[in-house]
LUMTOR-863471 format. One record per residue (C-alpha): x, y, z; residue in one letter; residue number from 1. Coordinates in steps of 0.5 Angstrom, whole numbers. Example, Ala and Ser with C-alpha at 12.3 -4.5 7.8 and 13.67 -1.06 7.14 Angstrom:
2
25;-9;16;A;1
27;-2;14;S;2
END
This chain:
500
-73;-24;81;X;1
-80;-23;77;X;2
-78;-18;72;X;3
-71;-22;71;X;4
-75;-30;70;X;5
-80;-25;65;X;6
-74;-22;62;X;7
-70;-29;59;X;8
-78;-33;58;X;9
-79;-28;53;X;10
-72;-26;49;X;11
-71;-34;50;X;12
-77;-35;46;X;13
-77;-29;42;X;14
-83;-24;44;X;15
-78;-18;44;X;16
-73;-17;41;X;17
-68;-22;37;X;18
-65;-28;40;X;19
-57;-27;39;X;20
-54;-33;37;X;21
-51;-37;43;X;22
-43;-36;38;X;23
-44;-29;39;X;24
-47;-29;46;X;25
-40;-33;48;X;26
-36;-28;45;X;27
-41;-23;49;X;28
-39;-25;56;X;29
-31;-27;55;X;30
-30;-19;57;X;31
-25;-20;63;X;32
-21;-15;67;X;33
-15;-17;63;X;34
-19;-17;55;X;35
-24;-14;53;X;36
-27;-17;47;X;37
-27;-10;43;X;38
-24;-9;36;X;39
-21;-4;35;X;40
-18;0;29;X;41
-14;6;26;X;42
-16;10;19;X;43
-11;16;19;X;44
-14;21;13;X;45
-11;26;9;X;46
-14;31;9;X;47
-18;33;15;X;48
-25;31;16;X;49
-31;34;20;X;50
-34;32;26;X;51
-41;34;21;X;52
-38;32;16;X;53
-37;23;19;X;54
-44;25;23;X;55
-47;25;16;X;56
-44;19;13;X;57
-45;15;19;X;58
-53;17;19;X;59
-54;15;13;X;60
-49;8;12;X;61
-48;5;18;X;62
-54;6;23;X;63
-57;3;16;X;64
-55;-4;19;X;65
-60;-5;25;X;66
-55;-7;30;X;67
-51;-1;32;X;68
-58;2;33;X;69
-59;-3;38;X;70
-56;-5;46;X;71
-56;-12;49;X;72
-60;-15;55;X;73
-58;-20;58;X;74
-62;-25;61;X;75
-61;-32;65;X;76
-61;-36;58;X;77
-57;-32;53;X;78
-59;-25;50;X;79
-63;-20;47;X;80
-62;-15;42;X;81
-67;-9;42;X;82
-67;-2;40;X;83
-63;3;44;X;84
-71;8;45;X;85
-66;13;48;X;86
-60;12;42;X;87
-56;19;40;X;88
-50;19;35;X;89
-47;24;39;X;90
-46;19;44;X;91
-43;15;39;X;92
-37;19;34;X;93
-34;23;39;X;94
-28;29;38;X;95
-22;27;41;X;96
-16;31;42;X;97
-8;28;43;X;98
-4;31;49;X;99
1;36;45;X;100
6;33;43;X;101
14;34;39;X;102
13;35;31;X;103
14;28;28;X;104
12;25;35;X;105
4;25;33;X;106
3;18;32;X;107
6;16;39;X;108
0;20;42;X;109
-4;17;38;X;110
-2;9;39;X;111
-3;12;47;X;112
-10;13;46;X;113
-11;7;42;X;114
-9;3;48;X;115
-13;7;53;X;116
-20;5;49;X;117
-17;-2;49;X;118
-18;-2;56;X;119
-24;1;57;X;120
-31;-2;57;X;121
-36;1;51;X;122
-44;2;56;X;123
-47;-3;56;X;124
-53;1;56;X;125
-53;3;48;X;126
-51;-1;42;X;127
-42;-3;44;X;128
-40;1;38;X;129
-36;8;38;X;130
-32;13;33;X;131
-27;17;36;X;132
-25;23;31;X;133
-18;26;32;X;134
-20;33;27;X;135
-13;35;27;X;136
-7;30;26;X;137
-1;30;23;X;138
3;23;22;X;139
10;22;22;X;140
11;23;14;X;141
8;30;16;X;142
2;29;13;X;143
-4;34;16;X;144
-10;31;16;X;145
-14;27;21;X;146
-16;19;25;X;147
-21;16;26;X;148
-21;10;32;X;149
-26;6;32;X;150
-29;0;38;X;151
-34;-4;36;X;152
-35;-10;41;X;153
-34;-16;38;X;154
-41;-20;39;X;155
-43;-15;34;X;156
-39;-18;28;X;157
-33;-22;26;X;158
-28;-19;22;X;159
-30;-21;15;X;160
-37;-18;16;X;161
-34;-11;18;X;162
-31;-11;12;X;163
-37;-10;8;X;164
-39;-5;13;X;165
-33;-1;12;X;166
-33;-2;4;X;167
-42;1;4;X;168
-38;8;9;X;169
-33;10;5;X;170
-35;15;-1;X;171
-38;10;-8;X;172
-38;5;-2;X;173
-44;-2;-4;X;174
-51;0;0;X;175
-52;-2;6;X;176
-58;-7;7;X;177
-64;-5;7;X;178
-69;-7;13;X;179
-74;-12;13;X;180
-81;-10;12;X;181
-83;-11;20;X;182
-90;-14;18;X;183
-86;-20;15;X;184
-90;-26;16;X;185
-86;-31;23;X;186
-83;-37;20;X;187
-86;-44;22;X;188
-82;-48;26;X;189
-80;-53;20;X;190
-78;-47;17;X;191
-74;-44;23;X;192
-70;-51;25;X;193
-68;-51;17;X;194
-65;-44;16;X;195
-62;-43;24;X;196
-60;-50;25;X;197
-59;-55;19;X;198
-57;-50;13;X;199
-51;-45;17;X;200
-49;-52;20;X;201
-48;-56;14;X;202
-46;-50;10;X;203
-40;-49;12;X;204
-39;-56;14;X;205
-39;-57;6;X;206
-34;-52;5;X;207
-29;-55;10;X;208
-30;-62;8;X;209
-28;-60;1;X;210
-21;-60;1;X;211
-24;-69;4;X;212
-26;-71;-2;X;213
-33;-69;-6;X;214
-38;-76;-4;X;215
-36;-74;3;X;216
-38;-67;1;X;217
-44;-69;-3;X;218
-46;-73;3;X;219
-47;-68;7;X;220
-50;-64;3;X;221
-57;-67;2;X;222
-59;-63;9;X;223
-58;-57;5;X;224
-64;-60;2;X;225
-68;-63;7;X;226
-74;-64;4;X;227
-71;-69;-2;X;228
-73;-76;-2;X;229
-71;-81;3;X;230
-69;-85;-3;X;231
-66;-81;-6;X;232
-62;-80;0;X;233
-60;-86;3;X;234
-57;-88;-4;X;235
-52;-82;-5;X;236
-50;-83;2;X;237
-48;-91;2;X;238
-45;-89;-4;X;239
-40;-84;-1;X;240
-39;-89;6;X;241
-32;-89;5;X;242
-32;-81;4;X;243
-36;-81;10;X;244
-31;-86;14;X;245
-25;-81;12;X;246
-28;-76;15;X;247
-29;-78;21;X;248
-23;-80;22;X;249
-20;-73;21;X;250
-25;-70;26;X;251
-23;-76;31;X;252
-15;-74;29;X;253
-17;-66;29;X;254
-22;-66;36;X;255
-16;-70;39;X;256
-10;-65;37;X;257
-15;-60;40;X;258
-16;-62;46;X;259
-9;-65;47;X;260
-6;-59;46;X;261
1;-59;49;X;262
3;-53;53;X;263
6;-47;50;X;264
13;-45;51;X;265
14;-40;56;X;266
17;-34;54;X;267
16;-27;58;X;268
11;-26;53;X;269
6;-30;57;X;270
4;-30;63;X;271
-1;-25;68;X;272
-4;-20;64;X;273
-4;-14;68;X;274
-10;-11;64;X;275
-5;-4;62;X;276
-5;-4;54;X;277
1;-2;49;X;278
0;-1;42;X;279
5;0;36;X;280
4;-1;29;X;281
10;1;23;X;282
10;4;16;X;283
8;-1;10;X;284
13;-5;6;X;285
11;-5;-1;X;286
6;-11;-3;X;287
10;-12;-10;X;288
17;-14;-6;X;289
13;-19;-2;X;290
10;-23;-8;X;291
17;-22;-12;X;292
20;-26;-5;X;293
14;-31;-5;X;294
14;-32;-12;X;295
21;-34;-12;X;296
21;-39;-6;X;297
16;-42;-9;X;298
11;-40;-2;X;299
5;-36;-2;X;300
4;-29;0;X;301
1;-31;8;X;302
8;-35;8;X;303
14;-30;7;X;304
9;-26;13;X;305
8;-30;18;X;306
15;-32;17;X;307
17;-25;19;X;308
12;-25;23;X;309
16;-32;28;X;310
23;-28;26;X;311
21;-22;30;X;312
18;-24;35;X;313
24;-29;36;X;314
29;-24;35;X;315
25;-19;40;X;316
25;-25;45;X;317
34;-24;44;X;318
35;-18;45;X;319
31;-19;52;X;320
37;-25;53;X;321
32;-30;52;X;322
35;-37;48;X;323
30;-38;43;X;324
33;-45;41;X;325
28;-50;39;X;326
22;-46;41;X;327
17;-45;39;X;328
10;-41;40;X;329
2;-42;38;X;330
-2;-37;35;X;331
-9;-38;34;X;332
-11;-36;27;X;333
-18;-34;25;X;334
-21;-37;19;X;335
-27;-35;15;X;336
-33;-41;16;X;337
-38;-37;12;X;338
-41;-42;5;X;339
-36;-38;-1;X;340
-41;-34;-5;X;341
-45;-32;1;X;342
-45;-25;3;X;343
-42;-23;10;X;344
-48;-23;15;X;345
-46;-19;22;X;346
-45;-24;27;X;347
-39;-30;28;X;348
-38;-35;23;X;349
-31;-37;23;X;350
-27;-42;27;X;351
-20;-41;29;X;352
-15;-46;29;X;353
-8;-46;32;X;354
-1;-44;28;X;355
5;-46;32;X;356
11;-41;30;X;357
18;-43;30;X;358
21;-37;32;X;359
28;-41;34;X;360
30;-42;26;X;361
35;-38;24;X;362
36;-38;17;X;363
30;-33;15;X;364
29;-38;8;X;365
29;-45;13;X;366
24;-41;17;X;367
19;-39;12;X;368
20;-46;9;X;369
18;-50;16;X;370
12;-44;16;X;371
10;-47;9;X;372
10;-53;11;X;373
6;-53;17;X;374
1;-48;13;X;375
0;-55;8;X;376
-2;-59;14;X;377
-7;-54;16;X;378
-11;-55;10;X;379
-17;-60;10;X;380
-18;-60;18;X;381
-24;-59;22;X;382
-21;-56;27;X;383
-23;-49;25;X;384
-31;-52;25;X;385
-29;-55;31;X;386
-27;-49;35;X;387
-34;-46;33;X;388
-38;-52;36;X;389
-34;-50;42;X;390
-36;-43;42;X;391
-43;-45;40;X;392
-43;-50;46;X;393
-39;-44;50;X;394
-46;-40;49;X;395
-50;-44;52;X;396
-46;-45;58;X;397
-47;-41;65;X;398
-41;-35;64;X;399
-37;-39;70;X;400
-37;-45;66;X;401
-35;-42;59;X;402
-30;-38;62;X;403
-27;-45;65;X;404
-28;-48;59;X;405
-25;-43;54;X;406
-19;-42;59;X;407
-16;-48;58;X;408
-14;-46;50;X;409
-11;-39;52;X;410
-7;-42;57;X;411
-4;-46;52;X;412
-4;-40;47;X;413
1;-34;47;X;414
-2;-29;41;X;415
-7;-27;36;X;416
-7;-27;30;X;417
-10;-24;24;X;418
-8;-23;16;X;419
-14;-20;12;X;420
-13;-18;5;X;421
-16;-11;4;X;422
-17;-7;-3;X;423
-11;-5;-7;X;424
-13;1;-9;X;425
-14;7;-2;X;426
-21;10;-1;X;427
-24;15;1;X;428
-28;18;6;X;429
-32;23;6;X;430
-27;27;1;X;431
-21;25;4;X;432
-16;18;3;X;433
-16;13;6;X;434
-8;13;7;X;435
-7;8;12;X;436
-11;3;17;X;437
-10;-2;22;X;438
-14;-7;27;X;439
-14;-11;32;X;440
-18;-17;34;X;441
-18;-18;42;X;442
-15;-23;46;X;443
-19;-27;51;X;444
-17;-30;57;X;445
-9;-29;59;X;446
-7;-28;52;X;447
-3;-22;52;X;448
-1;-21;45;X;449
-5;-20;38;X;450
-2;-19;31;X;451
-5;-16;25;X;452
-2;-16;19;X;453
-7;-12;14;X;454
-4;-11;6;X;455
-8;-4;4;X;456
-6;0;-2;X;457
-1;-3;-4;X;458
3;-4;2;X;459
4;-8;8;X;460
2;-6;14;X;461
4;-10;21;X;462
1;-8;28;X;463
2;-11;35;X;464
-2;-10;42;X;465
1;-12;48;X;466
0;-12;55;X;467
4;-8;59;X;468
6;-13;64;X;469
9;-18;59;X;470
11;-13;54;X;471
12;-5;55;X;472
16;-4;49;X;473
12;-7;43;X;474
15;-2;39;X;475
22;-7;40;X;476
18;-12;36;X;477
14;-8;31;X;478
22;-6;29;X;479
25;-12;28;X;480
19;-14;22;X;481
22;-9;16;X;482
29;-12;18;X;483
26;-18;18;X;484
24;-19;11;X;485
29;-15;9;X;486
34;-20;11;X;487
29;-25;7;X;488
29;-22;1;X;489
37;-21;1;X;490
38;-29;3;X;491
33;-30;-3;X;492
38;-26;-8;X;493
44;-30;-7;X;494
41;-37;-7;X;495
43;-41;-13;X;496
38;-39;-18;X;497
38;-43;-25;X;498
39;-38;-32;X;499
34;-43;-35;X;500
END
């Protein structure tokens, strides 16, 4: 008991170690049987690349950025990076070897494997990350070559910051950051309450009140600069008090649609996880023809795909025998908080926001309309920074309570999803390119479903993990995406156009 209370005083104050921040501590501690809180991903590279050879790179890329050299020790107030004094990368990019399988069935093999490590726990002894390389893989256009399949616990980074963690490994990739010299003089504590509270707080406070008006905005903005005259203050705020006013109106409305959320509708796609995994991802439909149907509905890209997104899923649901009339079912949808310019840091800083899909519009042209719509009413609210506050007070609570707390939003949700925008042109790695990737963020609580939609390439590319339990077959849904969009892009053709 002694060690223990030594252990949380000091991380609790900083003596050892750094402090992670009580976002990330909440993602830390929502691993349960049924989630954990992993992000996985999937690179398939042609041609082949050696164990010595991604050994190599990962040395001298990613192990550049601290937090993959070091594990976490939790204590009764949170947690603590440290560095991992035992740390081999041997433990961490490992071979992995597919069961034999028919020609052409190589990706099912692979799909299997990935829903293994999606039900197993990274150590919590060294840093929660691993590298699983496939040196001989053959995908299902015949292509020879290899995959990587990567887990990397959530706590450690979003999916925006991984991003740049991905673009500073592959070949000609940005730099990683260079550490800070470890005699750097402590900040005081005005100057630790202004850059850990006040500036990530009002940072991205200011980006979403944006789309509210500038003096609102402005408003805000002064904390940003703390040490400005009182004045000088007081007069720019009482001249934005009708911005302010609106503000806090839409910040009443969007806590209240939070905390009111009505119970989603109860398809076969929720319900008890089980905690056994399925995985299924399809080949990419060309982004071009996904703009060209966009740009001729007047909608955005992220429009025409979360509609084939909500047809998919509704079309699944019928071939089961389900009647999805008039139902509907909620997403949460991660959205980037970070201040615009800033570069991505390691650690959490989004919010999520819920996204209702109408799976029981048939009319594949009415359906991505109502999408568009409901998008529209998304702009402009609080909700994402909302839903980070939680996580934020998620972090500081006993994991019995934050459990409690978050569960109330996974029972009325039914998936996870996430649309990333990645490079149009495919990398390389290590010599080889990059032909094909795909991630997924996890699922928290009962939530048992999680969608991916990532453009790459020049292609769009749909993934979906589900639990076994609820969902044996994802696959079955990821079928329905292409004829999906293919019936949207045929009903867009024979619209009545104007030749003028």
């Amino acid at each position: 008991m002694q060690k223990n209370v030594s252990r949380a005083v000091s991380g609790t104050l900083g003596l050892s170690g750094e402090r992670m921040s009580k976002v990330d501590t909440a993602w830390l501690r929502m691993d349960c049987e049924a989630n954990l809180m992993q992000i996985l991903g999937v690179w398939t590279l042609a041609p082949g690349v050696k164990h010595a050879a991604v050994c190599e790179r990962i040395e001298n890329t990613l192990l550049k950025y601290d937090r993959f050299r070091q594990r976490v020790i939790q204590d009764g107030a949170g947690a603590t990076w440290v560095f991992d004094r035992r740390f081999d990368l041997a433990r961490h990019v490992v071979r992995e070897e597919l069961p034999a399988a028919a020609e052409g069935h190589q990706e099912q093999a692979l799909q299997d494997r990935v829903a293994e490590l999606a039900t197993e726990p990274l150590d919590p002894r060294h840093p929660l990350w691993q590298i699983h390389l496939v040196e001989d893989y053959t995908g299902p256009d015949g292509l020879k070559g290899s995959a990587l399949l990567v887990r990397i616990h959530h706590c450690i980074a979003d999916g925006v910051a991984l991003i740049s963690v991905i673009m500073s490994i592959v070949d000609g990739g940005a730099p990683p950051p260079e550490r800070a010299p470890k005699d750097a003089p402590a900040p005081g504590a005005e100057e630790w309450f202004e850059d850990n509270l006040l500036k990530p707080f009002t940072q991205a406070a200011v980006k979403t009140l944006e789309a509210m008006g500038e003096g609102a905005a402005h408003s805000l903005g002064l904390l940003l600069e703390p040490k400005k005259s009182v004045e000088t203050g007081l007069r720019q705020a009482v001249s934005s008090s009708l911005g302010i006013g609106r503000v806090m109106l839409q910040v009443l409305s969007d806590s209240a649609a939070l905390a009111l959320m009505p119970d989603d509708s109860r398809t076969r796609l929720k319900g008890t996880p089980g905690g056994t995994k399925k995985v299924a991802w399809c080949q990419p439909i060309p982004l071009e023809e996904v703009k060209a149907v966009g740009k001729a509905l007047d909608c955005s890209i992220n429009d025409v795909l979360l509609s084939c997104v909500a047809g998919a899923l509704g079309a699944y649901l019928k071939s089961e025998g389900d009647s999805v009339a008039g139902q509907e079912i909620r997403a949460m949808v991660p959205v980037n908080l970070r201040p615009p310019g800033q570069a991505p840091r390691l650690g959490n800083h989004f919010g999520l926001v819920p996204l209702v899909l109408p799976i029981g519009i048939e009319n594949p042209v009415e359906r991505v309309y109502e999408v568009r719509r409901r998008m529209a009413a998304l702009k402009g609210s609080y909700q994402p920074l909302l839903a980070f506050s939680l996580l934020a007070v998620a972090g500081l609570l006993i994991k019995p309570a934050q459990d409690l707390m978050l569960g109330i939003f996974s029972k009325k949700t039914t998936a996870v999803m996430t649309n990333v925008p990645g490079p149009r042109d495919k990398l390389r790695f290590c010599g080889a390119t990059l032909e094909q990737t795909m991630f997924w963020v996890p699922q928290s609580g009962d939530v048992s479903l999680g969608v991916s939609i990532l453009s790459y390439g020049g292609g769009v590319q749909f993934g979906v993990i589900t639990d076994s339990a609820l969902c044996p077959e994802p696959q079955r849904i990821i079928d329905e995406f292409t004829p999906e969009f293919a019936r949207l892009a045929m009903v867009t053709l024979m619209l009545p156009w104007d030749d003028a």
